[in-house]
C-alpha positions as a Python dict, from the first residue, in 0.01 Angstrom:
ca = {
    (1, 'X'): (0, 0, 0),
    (2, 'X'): (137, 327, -63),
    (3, 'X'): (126, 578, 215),
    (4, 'X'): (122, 924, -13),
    (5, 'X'): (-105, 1181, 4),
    (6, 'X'): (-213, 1410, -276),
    (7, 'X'): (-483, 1393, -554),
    (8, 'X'): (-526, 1129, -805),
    (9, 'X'): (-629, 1107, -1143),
    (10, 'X'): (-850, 796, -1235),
    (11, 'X'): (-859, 801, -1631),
    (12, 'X'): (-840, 621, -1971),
    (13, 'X'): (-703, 911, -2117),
    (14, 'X'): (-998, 873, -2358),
    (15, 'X'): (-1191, 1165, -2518),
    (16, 'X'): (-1584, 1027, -2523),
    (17, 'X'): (-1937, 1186, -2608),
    (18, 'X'): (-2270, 1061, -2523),
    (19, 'X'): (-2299, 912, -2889),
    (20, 'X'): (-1948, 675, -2796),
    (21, 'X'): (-2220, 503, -2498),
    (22, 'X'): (-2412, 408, -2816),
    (23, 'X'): (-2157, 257, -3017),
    (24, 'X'): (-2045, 62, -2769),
    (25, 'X'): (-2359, -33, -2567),
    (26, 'X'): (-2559, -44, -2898),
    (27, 'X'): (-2537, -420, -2953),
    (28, 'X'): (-2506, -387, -3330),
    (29, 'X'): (-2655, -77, -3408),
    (30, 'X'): (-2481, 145, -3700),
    (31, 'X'): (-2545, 477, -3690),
    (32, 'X'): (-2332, 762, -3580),
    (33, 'X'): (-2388, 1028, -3290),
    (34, 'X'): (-2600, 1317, -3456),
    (35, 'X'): (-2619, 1686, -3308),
    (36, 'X'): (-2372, 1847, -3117),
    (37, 'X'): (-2376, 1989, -2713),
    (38, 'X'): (-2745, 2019, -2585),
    (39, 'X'): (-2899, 1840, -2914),
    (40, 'X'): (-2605, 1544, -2915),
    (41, 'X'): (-2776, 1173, -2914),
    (42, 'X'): (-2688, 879, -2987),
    (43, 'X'): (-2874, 646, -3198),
    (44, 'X'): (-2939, 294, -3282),
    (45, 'X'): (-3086, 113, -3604),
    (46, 'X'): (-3179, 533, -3651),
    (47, 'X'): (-3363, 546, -3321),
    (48, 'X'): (-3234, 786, -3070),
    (49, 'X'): (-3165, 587, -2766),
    (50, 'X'): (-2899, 836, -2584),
    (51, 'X'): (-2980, 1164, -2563),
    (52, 'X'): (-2823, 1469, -2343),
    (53, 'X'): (-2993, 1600, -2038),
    (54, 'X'): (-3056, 1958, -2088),
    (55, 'X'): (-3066, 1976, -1707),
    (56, 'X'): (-2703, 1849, -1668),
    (57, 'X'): (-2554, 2065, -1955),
    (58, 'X'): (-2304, 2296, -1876),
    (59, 'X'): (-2277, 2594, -2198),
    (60, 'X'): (-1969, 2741, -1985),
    (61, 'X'): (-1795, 2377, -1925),
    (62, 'X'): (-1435, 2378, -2088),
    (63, 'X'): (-1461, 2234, -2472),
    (64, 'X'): (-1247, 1924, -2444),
    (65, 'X'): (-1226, 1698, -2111),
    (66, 'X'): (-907, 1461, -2138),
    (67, 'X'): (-745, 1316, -1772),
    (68, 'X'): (-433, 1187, -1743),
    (69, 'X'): (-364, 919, -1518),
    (70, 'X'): (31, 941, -1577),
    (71, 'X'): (92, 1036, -1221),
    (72, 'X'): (-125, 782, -1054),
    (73, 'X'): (37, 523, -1307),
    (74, 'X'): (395, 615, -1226),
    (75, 'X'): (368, 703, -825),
    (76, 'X'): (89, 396, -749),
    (77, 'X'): (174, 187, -1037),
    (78, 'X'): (-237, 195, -1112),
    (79, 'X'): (-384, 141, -1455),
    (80, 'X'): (-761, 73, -1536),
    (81, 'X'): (-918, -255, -1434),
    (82, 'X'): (-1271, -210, -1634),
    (83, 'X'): (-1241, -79, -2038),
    (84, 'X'): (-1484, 223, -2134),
    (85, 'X'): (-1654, -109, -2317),
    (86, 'X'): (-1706, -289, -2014),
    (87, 'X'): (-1807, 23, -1817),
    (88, 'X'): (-2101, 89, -2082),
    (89, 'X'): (-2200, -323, -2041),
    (90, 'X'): (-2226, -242, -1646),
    (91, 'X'): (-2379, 17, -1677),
    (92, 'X'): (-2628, -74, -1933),
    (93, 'X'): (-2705, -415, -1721),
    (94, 'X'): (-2778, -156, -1407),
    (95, 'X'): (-3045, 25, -1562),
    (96, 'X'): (-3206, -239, -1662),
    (97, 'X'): (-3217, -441, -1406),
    (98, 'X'): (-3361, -95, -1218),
    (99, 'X'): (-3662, -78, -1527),
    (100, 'X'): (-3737, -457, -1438),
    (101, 'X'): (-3813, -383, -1079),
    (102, 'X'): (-3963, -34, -1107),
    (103, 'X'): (-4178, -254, -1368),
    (104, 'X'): (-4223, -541, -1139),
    (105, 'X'): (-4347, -294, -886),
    (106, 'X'): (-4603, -119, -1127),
    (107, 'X'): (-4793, -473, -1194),
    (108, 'X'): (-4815, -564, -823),
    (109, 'X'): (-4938, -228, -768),
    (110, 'X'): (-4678, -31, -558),
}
């Protein structure tokens, strides 16, 4: 265990956009992200299936977010255990196991 304090940088060193959750959560789907900023979805068979919350869009965020792990890499010896690809597949597999309950719950009346 290392003992050093400071702050860490968790990253892939991966650029992404919303439309990148469709390509690789889309399960064969072949379309390509459409729109840019508030308007930006992703699709699927030409179905939008991400789309950006208007409510979590920041106008005034900086253009380009990129991290770089180097530090905690070098210092910690850390790298990424799950791939953006296997992040999407989690994450994915959480919501809809959450839309199976909240539907379970709608049929037995709660």
């Amino acid at each position: 265990m290392n003992r050093r304090i400071g702050c860490w940088m968790a990253a892939w060193g991966l650029v992404l956009t919303a439309g990148c959750f469709t390509d690789e959560g889309g399960s064969g789907g072949t379309d390509l992200p459409r729109g840019e900023g508030v308007t930006e979805e992703g699709l699927w068979n030409g179905k939008p299936v991400v789309k950006v919350a208007a409510d979590y869009f920041r106008p005034a965020e900086v253009e380009t977010l990129l991290g770089d792990a180097s530090r905690a890499r070098q210092l910690l010896g850390w790298k990424p255990q799950v791939s953006f690809p296997e992040l999407v597949k989690e994450m994915a597999l959480s919501d809809l196991r959450l839309a199976e309950q909240e539907q379970l719950l709608q049929k037995t009346g709660f």
